[in-house]
LUMZAFI-925417 format. One line per field, with one value per residue (C-alpha): residue number from 1; residue in one letter; x, y, z. Coordinates in steps of 0.02 Angstrom, whole numbers. Layout:
num	(NUM  ...)
residuo	(A  ...)
X	(X  ...)
Y	(Y  ...)
Z	(Z  ...)
REM end
This chain:
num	(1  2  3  4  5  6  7  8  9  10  11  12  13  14  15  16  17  18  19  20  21  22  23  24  25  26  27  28  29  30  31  32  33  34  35  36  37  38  39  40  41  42  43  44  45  46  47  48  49  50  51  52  53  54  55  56  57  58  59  60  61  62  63  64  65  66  67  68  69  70  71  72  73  74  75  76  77  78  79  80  81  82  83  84  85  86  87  88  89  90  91  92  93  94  95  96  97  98  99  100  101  102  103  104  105  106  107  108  109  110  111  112  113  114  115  116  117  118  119  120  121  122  123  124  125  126  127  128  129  130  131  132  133  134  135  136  137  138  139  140  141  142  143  144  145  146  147  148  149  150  151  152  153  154  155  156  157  158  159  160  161  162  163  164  165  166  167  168  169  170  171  172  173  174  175  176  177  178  179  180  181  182  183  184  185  186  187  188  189  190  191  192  193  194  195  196  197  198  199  200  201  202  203  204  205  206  207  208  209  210  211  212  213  214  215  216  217  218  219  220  221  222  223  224  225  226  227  228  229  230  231  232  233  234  235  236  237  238  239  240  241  242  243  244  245  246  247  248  249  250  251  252  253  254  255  256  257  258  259  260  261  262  263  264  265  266  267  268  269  270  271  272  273  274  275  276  277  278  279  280  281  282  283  284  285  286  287  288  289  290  291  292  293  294  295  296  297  298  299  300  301  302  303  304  305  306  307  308  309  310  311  312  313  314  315  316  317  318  319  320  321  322  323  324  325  326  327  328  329  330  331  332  333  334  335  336  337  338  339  340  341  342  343  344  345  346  347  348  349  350  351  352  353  354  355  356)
residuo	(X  X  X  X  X  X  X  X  X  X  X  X  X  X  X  X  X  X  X  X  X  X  X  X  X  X  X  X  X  X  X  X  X  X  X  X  X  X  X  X  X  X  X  X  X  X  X  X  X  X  X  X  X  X  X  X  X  X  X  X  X  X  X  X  X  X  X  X  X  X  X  X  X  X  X  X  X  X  X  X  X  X  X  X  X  X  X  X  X  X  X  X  X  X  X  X  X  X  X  X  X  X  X  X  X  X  X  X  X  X  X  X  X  X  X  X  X  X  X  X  X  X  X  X  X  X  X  X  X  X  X  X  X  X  X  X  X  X  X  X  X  X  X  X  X  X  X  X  X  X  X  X  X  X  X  X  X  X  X  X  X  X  X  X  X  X  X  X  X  X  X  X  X  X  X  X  X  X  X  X  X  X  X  X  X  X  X  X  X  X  X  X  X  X  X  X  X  X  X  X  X  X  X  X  X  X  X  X  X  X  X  X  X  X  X  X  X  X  X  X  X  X  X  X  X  X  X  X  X  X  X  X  X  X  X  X  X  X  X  X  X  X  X  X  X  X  X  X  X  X  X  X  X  X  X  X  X  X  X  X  X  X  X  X  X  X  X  X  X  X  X  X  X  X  X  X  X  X  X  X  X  X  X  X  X  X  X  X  X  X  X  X  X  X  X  X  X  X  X  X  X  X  X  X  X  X  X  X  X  X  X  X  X  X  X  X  X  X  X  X  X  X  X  X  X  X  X  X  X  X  X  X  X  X  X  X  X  X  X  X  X  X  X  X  X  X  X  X  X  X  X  X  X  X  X  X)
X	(0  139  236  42  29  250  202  42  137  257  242  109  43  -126  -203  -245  -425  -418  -399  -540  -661  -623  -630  -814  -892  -830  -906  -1080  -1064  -1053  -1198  -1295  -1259  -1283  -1457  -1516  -1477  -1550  -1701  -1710  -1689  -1840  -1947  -1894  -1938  -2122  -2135  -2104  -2227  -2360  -2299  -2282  -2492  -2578  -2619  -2795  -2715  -2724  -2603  -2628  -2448  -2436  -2464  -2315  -2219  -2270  -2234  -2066  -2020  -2076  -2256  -2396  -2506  -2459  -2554  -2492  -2310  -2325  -2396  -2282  -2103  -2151  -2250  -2207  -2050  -1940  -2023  -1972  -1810  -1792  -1840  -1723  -1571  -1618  -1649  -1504  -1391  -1444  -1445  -1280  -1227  -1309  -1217  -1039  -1061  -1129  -973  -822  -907  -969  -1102  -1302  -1369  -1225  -1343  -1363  -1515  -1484  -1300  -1365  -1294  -1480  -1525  -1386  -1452  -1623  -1572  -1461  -1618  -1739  -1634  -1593  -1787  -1841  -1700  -1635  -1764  -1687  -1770  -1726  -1565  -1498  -1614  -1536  -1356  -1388  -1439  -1282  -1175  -1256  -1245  -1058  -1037  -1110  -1000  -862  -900  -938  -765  -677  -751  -728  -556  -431  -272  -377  -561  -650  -819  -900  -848  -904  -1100  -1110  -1059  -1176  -1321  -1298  -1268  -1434  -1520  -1468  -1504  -1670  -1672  -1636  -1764  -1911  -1857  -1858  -2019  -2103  -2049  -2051  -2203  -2351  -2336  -2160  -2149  -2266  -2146  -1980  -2090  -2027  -1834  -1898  -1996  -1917  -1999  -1964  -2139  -2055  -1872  -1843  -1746  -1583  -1613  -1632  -1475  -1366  -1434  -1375  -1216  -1166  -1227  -1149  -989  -980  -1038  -874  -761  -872  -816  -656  -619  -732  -598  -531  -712  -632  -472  -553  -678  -534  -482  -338  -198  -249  -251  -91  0  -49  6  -138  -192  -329  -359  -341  -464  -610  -581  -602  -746  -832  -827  -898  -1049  -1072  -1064  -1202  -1311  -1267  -1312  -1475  -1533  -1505  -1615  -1761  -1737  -1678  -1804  -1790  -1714  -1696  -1503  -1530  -1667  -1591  -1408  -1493  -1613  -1479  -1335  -1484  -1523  -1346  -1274  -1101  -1079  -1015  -1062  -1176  -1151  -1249  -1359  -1413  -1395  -1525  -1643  -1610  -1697  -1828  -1894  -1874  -2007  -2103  -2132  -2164  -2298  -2392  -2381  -2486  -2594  -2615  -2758  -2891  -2847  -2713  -2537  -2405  -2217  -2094  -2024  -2174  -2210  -2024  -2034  -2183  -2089  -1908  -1972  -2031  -1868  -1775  -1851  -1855  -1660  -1605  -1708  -1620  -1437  -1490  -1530  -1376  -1272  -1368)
Y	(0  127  87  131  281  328  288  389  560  550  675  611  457  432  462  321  390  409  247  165  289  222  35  85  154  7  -95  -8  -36  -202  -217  -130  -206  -371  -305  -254  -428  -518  -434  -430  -609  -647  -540  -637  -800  -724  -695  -860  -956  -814  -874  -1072  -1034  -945  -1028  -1131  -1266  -1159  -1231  -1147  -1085  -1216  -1360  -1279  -1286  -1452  -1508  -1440  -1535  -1685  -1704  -1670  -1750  -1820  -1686  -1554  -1615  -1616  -1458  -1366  -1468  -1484  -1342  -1201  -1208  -1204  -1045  -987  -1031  -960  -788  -778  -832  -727  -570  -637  -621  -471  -376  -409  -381  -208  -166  -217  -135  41  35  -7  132  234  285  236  226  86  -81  -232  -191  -31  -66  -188  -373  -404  -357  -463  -620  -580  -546  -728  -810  -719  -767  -949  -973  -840  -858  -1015  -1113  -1197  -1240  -1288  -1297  -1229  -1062  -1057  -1067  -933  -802  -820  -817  -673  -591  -613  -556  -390  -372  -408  -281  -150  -180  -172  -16  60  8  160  118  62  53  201  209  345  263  100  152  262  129  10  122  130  -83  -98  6  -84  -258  -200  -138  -316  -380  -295  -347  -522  -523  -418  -536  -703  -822  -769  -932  -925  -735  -754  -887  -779  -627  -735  -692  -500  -472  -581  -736  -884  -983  -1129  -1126  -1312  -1454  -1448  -1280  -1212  -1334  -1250  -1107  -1109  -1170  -1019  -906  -975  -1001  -808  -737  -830  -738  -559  -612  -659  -486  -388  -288  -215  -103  -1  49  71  193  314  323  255  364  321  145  143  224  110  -26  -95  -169  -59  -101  -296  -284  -189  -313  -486  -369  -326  -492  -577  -473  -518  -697  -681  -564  -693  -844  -756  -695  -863  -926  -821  -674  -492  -462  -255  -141  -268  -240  -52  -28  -174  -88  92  5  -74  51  171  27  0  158  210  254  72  -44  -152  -311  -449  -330  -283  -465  -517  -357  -413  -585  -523  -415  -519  -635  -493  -448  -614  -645  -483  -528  -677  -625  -439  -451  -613  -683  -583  -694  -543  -586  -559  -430  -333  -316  -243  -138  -33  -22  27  143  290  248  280  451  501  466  557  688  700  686  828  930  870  928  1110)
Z	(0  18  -120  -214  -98  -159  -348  -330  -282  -411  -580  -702  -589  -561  -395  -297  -266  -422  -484  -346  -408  -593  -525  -441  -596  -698  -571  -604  -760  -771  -620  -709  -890  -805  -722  -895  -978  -841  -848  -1019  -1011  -914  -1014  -1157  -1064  -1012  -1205  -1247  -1125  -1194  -1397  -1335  -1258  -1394  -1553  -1632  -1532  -1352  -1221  -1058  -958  -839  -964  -1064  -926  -888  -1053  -1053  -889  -990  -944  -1014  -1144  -1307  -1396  -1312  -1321  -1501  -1524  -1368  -1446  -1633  -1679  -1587  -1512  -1666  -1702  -1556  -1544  -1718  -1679  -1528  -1629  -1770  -1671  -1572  -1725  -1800  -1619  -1591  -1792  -1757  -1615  -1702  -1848  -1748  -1624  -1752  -1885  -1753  -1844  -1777  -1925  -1992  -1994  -2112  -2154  -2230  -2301  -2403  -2328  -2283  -2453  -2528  -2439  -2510  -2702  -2690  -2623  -2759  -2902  -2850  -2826  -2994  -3107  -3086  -3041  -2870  -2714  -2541  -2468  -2626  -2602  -2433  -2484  -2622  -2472  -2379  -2550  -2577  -2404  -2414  -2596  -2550  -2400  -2512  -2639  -2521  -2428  -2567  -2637  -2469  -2437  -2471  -2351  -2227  -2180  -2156  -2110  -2178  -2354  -2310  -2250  -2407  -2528  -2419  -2450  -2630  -2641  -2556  -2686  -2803  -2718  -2699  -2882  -2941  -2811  -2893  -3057  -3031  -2936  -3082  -3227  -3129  -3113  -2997  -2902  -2892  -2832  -2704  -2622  -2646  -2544  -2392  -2457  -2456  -2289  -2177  -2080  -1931  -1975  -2067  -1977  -1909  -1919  -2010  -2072  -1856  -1823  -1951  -1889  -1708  -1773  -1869  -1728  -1602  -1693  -1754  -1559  -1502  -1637  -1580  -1401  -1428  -1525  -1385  -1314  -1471  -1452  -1322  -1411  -1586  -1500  -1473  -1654  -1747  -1705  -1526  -1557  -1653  -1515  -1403  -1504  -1581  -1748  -1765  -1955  -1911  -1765  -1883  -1995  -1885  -1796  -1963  -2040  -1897  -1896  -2075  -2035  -1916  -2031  -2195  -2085  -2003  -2184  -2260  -2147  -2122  -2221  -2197  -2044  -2060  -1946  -1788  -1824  -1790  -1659  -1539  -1489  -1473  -1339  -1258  -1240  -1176  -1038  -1003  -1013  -1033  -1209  -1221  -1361  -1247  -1347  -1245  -1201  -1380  -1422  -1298  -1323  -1532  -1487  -1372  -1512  -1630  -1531  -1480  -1646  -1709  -1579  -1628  -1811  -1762  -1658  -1659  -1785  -1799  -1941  -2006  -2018  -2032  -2056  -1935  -2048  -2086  -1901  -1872  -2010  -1944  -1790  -1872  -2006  -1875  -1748  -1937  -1957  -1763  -1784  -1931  -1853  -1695  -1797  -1884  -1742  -1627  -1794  -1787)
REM end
């Protein structure tokens, strides 16, 4: 303790008060992030018995529970386990995946408005699954393999027409924006000169949906998440040094290029695999990480917390698409769109006025 108190009063040291002061905010931070996730978490859980109860087959809460502790009836079993469960599962990974996509891709461009949706790797996923299904005339796991080709293509492209010495990110969301104009350019096109039939089946590709996501197709989907949330974590702390800038970050020596890079590519992993799967579900990727880092606080990126918030609304949404209106079955993606598309213009609005 004295040698502390000795270093503290020499030239340029920090203070030892100091220093515990710093230790007891980052300490509230992290209570409080954890708070936020936990209770996040439970809401998401509520949501889920409320999505596993309603349906034309209605399961009351305690018989879902009962069924998931392995009782219940046959019938209910089948319809708790087989029917509605995968669709649930699906919309937390998915909303898991693009929440925490979201919240990369706004902390290493530093930019709110940066998300997959509107720099076009959503719409890349949907033009590769609209042409496999239109153009060429493919189906199934093929469709689904065309969507995450086409996710990454349009990463690619953007990258590369963003890189000058480096990635910058005012380049990269501008040539984004223009790459999913002309993604959804294509889109339209094919829908207009394809088959009726046909282009009513690719609308899933264009709105977004977790109604059919089961099986192998919910398997390969956890995979992929789970695989690119361990390469988010793994790269995590890089966050904190890229937020100061890159002469910062070079003086401190680190790869600041190299870090945006693993950071960036993972997010596209988990927006190519959650597109390939159910579609580019709209503006999940950019409403999830505001709520969270405005829960959390800090001015951090918040990335479990906009994870979990990304997969709560997801199944929020989901639940109101069924439900919300008798007899009205609304996508996923139509549901989040009516929510995104005001939050959209509420936040250029407030750019422009924190600019003025």
């Amino acid at each position: 303790m004295t040698a502390v108190r000795e270093r503290s009063a020499e030239p340029g040291a920090v203070p030892t008060v100091e220093l515990e002061r710093l230790h007891a905010v980052r300490r509230s931070r992290r209570r409080r992030a954890l708070l936020v996730v936990l209770v996040t978490a439970a809401l998401g859980l509520a949501v889920a018995l409320v999505a596993a109860s309603l349906g034309a087959a209605a399961v009351s809460p305690d018989r879902v529970l009962a069924v998931l502790l392995g009782q219940g009836e046959r019938v209910e079993r089948f319809v708790v386990l087989e029917l509605r469960l995968p669709r649930i599962v699906a919309a937390l990974v998915v909303g898991w995946a693009f929440g925490l996509a979201g919240s990369v891709f706004q902390a290493v461009l530093r930019n709110p408005l940066a998300s997959p949706d509107i720099l076009g790797i959503s719409s890349g996923a949907s033009l590769g699954a609209v042409w496999a299904m239109l153009g060429l005339g493919l189906a199934g796991a093929w469709v689904t393999g065309f969507a995450f080709a086409g996710g990454l293509l349009v990463a690619v492209i953007i990258w590369a027409a963003a890189w000058r010495q480096g990635l910058h990110g005012i380049r990269f969301v501008l040539v984004g924006v223009g790459l999913a104009y002309v993604c959804g350019s294509a889109i339209s096109w094919l829908l207009a000169r394809g088959d009726v039939r046909q282009a009513q089946q690719a609308l899933h590709w264009t709105v977004g949906s977790v109604a059919d996501v089961r099986g192998d197709d919910l398997a390969g989907l956890l995979l992929g998440v789970v695989i690119m949330s361990l390469v988010v974590a793994a790269s995590s702390r890089m966050l904190t040094v890229l937020a100061l800038g890159d002469d910062h970050a070079a003086s401190l020596g680190a790869r600041a290029h190299a870090g945006r890079v693993v950071l960036l590519a993972a997010a596209v992993g988990l927006v190519a695999v959650a597109a390939a799967i159910a579609g580019p579900i709209a503006f999940v990727a950019l409403i999830a990480p505001a709520i969270a880092r405005r829960l959390v606080g800090g001015g951090g990126a918040a990335l479990v917390a906009s994870a979990v918030v990304g997969g709560v609304l997801t199944l929020s949404a989901d639940v109101v698409g069924q439900f919300a209106i008798p007899g009205l079955m609304a996508p996923v993606g139509v549901v989040t769109g009516l929510i995104g598309a005001p939050y959209l213009l509420w936040l250029l609005a407030r750019t422009e006025r924190t600019r003025a």
